[in-house]
C-alpha positions as a Markdown table, in Angstrom:
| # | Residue | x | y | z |
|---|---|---|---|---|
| 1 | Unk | -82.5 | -29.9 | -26.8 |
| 2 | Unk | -79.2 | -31.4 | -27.3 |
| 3 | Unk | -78.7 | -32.4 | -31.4 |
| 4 | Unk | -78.4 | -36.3 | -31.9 |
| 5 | Unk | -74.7 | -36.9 | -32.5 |
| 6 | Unk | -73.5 | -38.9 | -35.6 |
| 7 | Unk | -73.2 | -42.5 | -35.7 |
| 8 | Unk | -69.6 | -42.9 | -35.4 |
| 9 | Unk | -70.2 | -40.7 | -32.3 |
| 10 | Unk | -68.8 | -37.6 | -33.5 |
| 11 | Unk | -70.5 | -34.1 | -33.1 |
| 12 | Unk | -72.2 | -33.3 | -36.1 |
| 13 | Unk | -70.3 | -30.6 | -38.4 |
| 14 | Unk | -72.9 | -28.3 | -37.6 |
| 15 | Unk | -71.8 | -28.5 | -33.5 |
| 16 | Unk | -68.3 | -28.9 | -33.8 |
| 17 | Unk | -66.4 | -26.1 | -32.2 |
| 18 | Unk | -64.7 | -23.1 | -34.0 |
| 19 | Unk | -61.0 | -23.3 | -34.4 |
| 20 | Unk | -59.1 | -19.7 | -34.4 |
| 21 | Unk | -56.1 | -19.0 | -36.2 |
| 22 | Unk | -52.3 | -18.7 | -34.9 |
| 23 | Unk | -52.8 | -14.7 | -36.0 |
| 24 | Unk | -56.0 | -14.6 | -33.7 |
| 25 | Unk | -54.4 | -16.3 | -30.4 |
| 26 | Unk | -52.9 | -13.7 | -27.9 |
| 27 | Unk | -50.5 | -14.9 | -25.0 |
| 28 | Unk | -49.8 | -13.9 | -21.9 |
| 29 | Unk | -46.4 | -12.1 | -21.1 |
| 30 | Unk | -47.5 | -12.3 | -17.0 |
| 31 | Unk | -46.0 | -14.2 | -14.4 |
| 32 | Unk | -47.4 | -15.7 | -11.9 |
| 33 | Unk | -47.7 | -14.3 | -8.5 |
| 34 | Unk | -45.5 | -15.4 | -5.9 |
| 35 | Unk | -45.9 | -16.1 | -2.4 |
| 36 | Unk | -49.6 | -15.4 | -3.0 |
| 37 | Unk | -50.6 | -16.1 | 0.6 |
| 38 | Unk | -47.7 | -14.9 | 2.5 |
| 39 | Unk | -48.5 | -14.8 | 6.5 |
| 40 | Unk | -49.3 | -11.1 | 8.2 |
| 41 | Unk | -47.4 | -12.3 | 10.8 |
| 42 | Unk | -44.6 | -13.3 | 8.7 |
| 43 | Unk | -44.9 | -10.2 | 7.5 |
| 44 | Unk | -44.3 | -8.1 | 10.4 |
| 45 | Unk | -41.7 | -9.9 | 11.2 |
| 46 | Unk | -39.6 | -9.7 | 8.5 |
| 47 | Unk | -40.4 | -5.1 | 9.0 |
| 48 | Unk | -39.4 | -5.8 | 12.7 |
| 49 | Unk | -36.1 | -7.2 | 12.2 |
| 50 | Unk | -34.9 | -4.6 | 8.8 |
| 51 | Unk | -36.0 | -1.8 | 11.5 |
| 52 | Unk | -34.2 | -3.1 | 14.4 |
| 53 | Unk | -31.3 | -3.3 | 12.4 |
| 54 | Unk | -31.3 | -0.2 | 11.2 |
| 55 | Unk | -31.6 | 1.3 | 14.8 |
| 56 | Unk | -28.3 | -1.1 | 15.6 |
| 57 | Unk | -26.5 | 0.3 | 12.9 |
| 58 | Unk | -26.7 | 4.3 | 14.0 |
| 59 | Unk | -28.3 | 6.0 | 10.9 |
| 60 | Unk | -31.2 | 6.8 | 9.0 |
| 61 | Unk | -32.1 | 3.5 | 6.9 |
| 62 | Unk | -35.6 | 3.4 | 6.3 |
| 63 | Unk | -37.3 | 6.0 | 4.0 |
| 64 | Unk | -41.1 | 5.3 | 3.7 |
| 65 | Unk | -40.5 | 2.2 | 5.8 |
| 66 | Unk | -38.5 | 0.6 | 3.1 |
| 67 | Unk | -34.4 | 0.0 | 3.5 |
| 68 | Unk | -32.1 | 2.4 | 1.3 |
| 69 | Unk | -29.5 | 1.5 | -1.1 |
| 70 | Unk | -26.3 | 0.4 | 0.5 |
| 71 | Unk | -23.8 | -2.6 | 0.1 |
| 72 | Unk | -24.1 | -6.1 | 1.7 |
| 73 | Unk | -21.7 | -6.4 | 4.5 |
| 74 | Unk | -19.9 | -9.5 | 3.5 |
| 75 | Unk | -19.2 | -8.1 | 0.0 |
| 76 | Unk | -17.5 | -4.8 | 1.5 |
| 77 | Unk | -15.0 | -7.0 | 3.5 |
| 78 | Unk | -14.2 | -9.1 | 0.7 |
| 79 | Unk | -13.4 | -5.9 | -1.1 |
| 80 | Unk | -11.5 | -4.7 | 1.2 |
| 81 | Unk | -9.3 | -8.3 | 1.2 |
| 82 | Unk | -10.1 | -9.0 | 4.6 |
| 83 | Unk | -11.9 | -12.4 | 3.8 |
| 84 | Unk | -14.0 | -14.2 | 0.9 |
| 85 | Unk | -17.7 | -13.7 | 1.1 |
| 86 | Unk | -18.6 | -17.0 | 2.5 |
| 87 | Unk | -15.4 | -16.7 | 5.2 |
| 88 | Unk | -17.1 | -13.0 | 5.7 |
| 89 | Unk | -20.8 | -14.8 | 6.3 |
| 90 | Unk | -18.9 | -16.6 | 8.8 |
| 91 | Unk | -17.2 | -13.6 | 10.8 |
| 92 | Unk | -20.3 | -12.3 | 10.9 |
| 93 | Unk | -22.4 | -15.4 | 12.1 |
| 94 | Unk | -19.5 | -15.6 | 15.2 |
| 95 | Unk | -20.1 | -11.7 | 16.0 |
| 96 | Unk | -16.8 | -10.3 | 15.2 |
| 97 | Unk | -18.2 | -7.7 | 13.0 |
| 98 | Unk | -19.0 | -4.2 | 14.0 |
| 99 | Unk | -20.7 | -1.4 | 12.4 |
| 100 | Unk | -20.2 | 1.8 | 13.9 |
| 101 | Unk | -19.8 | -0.1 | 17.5 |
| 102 | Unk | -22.7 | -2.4 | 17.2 |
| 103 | Unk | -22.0 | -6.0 | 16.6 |
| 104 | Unk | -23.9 | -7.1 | 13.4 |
| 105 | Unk | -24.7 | -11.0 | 13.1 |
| 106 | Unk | -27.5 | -10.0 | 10.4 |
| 107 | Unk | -26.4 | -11.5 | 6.9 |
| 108 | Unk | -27.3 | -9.2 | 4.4 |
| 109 | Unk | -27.1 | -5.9 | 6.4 |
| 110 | Unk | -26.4 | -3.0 | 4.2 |
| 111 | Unk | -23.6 | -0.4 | 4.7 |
| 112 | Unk | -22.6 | 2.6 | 3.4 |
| 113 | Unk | -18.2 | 2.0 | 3.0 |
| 114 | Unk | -18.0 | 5.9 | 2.8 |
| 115 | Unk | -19.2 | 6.9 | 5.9 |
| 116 | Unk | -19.8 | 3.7 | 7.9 |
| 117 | Unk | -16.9 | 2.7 | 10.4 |
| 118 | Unk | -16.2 | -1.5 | 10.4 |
| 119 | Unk | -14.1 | -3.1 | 12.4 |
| 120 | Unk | -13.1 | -7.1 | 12.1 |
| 121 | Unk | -12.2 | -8.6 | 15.6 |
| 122 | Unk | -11.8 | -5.0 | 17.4 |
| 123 | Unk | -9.4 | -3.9 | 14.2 |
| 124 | Unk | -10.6 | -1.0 | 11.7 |
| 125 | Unk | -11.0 | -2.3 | 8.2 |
| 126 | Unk | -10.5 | 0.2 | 5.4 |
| 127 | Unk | -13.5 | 0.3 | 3.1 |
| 128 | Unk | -13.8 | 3.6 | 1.8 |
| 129 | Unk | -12.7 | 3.6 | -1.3 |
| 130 | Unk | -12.9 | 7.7 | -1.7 |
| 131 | Unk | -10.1 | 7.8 | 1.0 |
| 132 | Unk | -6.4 | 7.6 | -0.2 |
| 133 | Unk | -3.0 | 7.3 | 1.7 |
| 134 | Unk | 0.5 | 7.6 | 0.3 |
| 135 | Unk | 4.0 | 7.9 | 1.7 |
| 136 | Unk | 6.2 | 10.0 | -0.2 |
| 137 | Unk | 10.2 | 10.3 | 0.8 |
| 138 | Unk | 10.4 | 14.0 | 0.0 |
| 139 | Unk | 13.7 | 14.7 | -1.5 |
| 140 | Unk | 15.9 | 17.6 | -0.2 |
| 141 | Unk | 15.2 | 21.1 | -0.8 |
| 142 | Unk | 11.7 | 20.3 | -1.4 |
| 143 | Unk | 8.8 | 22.4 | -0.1 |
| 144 | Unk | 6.1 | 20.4 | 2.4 |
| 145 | Unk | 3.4 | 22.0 | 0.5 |
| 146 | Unk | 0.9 | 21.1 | -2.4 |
| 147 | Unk | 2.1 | 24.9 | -4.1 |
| 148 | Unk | 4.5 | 27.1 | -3.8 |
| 149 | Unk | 3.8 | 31.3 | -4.6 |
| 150 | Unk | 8.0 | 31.4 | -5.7 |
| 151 | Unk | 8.0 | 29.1 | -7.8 |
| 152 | Unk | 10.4 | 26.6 | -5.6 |
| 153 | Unk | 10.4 | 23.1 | -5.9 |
| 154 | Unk | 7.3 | 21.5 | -3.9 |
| 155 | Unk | 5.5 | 18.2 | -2.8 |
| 156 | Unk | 2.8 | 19.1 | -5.1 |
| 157 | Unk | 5.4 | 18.8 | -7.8 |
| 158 | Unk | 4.9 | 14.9 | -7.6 |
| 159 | Unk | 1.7 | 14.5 | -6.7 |
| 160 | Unk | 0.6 | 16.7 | -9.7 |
| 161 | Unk | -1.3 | 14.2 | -11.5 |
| 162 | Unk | -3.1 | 13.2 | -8.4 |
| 163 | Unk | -3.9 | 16.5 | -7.6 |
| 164 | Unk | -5.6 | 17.5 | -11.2 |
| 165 | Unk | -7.5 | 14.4 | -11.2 |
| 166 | Unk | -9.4 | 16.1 | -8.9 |
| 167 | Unk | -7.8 | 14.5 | -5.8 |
| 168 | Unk | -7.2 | 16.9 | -2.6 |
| 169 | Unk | -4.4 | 15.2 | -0.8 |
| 170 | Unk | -2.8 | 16.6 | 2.2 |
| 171 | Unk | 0.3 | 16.2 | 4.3 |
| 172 | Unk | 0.9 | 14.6 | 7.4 |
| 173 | Unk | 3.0 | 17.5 | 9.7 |
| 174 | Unk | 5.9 | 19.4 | 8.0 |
| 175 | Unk | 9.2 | 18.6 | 7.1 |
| 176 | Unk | 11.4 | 21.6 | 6.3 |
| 177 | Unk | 12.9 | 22.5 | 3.1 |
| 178 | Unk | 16.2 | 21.0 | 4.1 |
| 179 | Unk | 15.1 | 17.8 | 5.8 |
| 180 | Unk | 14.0 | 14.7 | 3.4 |
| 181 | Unk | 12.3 | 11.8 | 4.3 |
| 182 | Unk | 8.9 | 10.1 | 5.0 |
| 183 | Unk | 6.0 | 12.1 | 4.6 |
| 184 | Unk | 2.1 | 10.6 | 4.8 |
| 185 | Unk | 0.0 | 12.4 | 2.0 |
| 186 | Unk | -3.7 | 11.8 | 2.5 |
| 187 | Unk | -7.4 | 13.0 | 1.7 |
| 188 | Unk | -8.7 | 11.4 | 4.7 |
| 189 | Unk | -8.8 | 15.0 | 7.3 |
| 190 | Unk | -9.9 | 12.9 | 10.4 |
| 191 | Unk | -6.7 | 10.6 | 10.3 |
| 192 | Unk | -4.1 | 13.7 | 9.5 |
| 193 | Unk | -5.7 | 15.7 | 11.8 |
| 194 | Unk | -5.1 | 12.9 | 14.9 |
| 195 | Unk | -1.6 | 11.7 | 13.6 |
| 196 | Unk | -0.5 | 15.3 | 14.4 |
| 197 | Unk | -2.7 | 15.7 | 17.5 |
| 198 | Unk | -0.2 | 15.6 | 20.4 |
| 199 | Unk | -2.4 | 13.8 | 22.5 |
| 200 | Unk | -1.9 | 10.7 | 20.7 |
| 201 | Unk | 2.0 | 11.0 | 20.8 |
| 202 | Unk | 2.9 | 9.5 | 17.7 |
| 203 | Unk | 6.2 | 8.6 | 17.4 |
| 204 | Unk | 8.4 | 9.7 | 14.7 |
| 205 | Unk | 12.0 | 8.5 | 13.7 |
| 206 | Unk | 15.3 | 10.3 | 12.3 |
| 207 | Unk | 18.6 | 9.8 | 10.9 |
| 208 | Unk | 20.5 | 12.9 | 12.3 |
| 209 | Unk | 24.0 | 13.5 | 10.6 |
| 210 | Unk | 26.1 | 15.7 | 13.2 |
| 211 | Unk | 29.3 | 17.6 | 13.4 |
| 212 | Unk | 31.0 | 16.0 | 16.6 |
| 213 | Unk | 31.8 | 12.4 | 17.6 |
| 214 | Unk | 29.0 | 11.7 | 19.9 |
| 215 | Unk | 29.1 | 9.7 | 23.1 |
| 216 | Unk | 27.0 | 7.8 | 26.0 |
| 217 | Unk | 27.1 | 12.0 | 27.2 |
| 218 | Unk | 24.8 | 13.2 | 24.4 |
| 219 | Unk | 22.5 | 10.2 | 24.8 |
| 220 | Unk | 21.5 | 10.6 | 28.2 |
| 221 | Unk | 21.4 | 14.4 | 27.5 |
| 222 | Unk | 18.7 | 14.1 | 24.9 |
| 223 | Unk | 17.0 | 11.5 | 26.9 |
| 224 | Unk | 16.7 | 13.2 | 30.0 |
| 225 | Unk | 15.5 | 16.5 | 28.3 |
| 226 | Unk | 17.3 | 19.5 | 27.3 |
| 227 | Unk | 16.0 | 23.1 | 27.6 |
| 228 | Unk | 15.5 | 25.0 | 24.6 |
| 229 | Unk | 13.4 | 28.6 | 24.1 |
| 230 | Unk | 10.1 | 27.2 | 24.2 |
| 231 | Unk | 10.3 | 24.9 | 26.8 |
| 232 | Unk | 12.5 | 21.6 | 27.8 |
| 233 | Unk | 12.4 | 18.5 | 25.0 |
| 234 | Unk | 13.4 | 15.2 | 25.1 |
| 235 | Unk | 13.5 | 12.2 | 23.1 |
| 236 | Unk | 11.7 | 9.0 | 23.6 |
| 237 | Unk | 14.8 | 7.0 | 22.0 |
| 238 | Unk | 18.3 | 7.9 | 21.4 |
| 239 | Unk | 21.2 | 5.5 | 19.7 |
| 240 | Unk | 24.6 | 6.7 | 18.2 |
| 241 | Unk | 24.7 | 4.4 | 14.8 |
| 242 | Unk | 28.2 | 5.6 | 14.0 |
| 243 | Unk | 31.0 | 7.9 | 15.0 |
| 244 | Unk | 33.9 | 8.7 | 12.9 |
| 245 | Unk | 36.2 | 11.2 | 11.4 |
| 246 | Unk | 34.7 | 14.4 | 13.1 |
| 247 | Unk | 30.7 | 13.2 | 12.3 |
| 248 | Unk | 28.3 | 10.9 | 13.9 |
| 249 | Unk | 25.1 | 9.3 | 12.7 |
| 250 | Unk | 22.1 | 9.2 | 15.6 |
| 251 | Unk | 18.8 | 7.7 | 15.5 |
| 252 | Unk | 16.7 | 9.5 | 17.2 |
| 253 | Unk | 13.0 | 8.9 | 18.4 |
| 254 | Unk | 10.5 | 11.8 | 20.1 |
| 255 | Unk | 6.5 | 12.6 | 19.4 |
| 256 | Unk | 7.2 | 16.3 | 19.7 |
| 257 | Unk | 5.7 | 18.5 | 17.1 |
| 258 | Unk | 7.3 | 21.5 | 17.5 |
| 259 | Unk | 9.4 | 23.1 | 14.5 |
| 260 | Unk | 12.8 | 22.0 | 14.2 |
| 261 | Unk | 12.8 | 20.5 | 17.1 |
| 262 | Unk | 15.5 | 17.9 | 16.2 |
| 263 | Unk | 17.9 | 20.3 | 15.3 |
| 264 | Unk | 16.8 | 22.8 | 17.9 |
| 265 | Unk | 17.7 | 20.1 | 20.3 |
| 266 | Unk | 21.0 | 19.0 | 18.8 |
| 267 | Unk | 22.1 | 22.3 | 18.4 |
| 268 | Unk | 21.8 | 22.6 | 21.9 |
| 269 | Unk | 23.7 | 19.9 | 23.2 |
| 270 | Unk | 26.8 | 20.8 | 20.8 |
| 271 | Unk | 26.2 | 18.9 | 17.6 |
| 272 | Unk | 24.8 | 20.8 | 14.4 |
| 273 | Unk | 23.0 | 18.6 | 12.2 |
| 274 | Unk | 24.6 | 18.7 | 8.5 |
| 275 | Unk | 21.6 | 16.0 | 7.3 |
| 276 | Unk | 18.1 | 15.3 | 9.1 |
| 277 | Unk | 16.1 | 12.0 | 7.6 |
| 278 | Unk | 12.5 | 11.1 | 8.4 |
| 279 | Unk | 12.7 | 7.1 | 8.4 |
| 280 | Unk | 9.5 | 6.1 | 10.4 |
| 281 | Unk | 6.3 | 7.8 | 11.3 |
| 282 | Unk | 4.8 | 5.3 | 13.9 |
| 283 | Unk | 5.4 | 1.8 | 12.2 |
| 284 | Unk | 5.1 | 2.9 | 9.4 |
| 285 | Unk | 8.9 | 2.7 | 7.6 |
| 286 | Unk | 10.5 | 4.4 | 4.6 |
| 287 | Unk | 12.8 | 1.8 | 4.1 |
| 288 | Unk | 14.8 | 1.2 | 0.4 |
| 289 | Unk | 12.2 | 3.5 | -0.9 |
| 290 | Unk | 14.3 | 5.9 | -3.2 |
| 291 | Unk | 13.8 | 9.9 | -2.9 |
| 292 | Unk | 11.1 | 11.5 | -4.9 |
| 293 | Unk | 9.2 | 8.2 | -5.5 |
| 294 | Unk | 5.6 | 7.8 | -4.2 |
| 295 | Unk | 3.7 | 4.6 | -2.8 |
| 296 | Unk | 0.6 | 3.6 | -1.5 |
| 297 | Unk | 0.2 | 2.5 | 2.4 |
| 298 | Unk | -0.8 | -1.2 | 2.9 |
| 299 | Unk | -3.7 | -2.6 | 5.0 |
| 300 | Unk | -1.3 | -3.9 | 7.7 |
| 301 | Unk | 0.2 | -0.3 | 7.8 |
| 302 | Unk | -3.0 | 1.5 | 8.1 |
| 303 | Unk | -4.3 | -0.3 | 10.6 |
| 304 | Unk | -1.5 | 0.3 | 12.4 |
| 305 | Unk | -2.3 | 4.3 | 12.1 |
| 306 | Unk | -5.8 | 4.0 | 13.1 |
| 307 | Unk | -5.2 | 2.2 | 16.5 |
| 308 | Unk | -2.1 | 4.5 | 17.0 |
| 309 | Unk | -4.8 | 7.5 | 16.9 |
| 310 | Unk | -7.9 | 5.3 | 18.4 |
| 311 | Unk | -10.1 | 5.3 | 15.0 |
């Protein structure tokens, strides 16, 4: 039976309820679920589409059916400088990224920038940030090599710091002791390897010094091909700069590899070469760049290397 309340209609003392103290009241630290009744269907939809893009992208990213760690795809090509985020979102939206051939239109999709190959409107886009790519104008007398067993001046010389910071950098082809110039130093083994392949024909520039006042007769020798030991050579590009007092100065342009080839050919054709400058490899320049000095390859000049090879 329920107790007569008080006349001013308040519970008697006896029935009022107990109050606890601050110390005795515990709180919850836990949030509240989300998404509490998410749709199976919506579900499966959203494990569809991660899988189907990890088939599009070529490699192994789901472990356990969940994605692995990678990097979103518009913040690897705004750290590479090719656009902001939100001007990446919108290359991406329009289909002019791809990921290892694939068109992506997925925002969000992960990427590894080490291993991954991304190109922006058919162009490669340098994102690996492990890769590294120098030219160096190698002074004369200097050794093409990263050590030398007699002690002689060498390439590794200058990169020394490099080198000891653990980084393994490489040339691009040779250039003998006595020939300076342009010289491409890089860890990336895939891009060397191709820029010395002579199926891609890369083109490479000098600055030959000569004994002899050249003529129109020594341009369309060179051009035509001359026959040396190994076989007949010939250059892509031949231009006399200057012709005086017993010298001349001739640009000359060929994607042969062979070993001295620019002063076998010379030689040949009656003008020995008293100084041999690399000035170009491709488009890429050595320009005002002073001898001994060391600088890092630009996007616009890198690209230009990996269409040159087809990467």
């Amino acid at each position: 039976m329920t107790p007569p309340a008080r006349r001013d209609g308040t519970p008697d003392k006896d029935q009022q309820p107990t109050r606890l103290r601050a110390s005795e009241i515990q709180l919850s630290n836990a949030r509240p679920a989300r998404r509490q009744n998410v749709d199976p269907d919506q579900r499966r939809r959203k494990a569809a589409t991660a899988d189907s893009v990890a088939q599009s992208l070529g490699a192994d990213w789901l472990v356990d059916d969940k994605p692995t760690e990678g990097v979103r795809l518009q913040k690897v090509l705004a750290q590479a400088g090719v656009a902001s985020r939100r001007h990446a979102e919108v290359l991406i939206d329009k289909g002019r990224v791809e990921v290892n051939g694939k068109v992506v239109k997925t925002q969000g999709t992960r990427v590894n920038p080490n291993t991954d190959v991304i190109r922006v409107d058919g162009v490669r886009v340098n994102v690996n940030e492990e890769h590294e790519y120098f030219l160096l104008n190698k002074p004369r007398g200097m050794q093409s090599t990263m050590s030398d067993d007699m002690g002689r001046p060498c390439v590794g010389d200058i990169v020394a710091e490099k080198t000891m910071s653990g980084q393994r950098l490489f040339h691009v082809g040779r250039l003998d002791a006595d020939t300076e110039g342009l010289l491409i130093l890089t860890n990336d083994g895939e891009l060397a390897n191709r820029l010395t392949h002579p199926k891609y024909e890369v083109a490479k520039t000098y600055l030959a010094t000569v004994l002899g006042e050249a003529d129109k007769r020594l341009v369309h020798t060179l051009r035509n091909g001359i026959e040396l030991d190994d076989g007949p050579a010939k250059a892509d590009y031949v231009q006399i700069v200057d012709s005086h007092n017993g010298q001349s100065l001739i640009r000359i342009e060929l994607h042969e590899g062979r070993k001295h080839i620019v002063r076998r050919m010379l030689k040949e054709a009656g003008f020995p070469v008293q100084r041999l400058v690399r000035t170009k490899i491709h488009t890429v320049q050595l320009g005002e760049q002073k001898p001994g000095t060391m600088r890092a390859l630009n996007n616009s000049e890198l690209t230009s290397l990996y269409k040159a090879v087809q990467l």
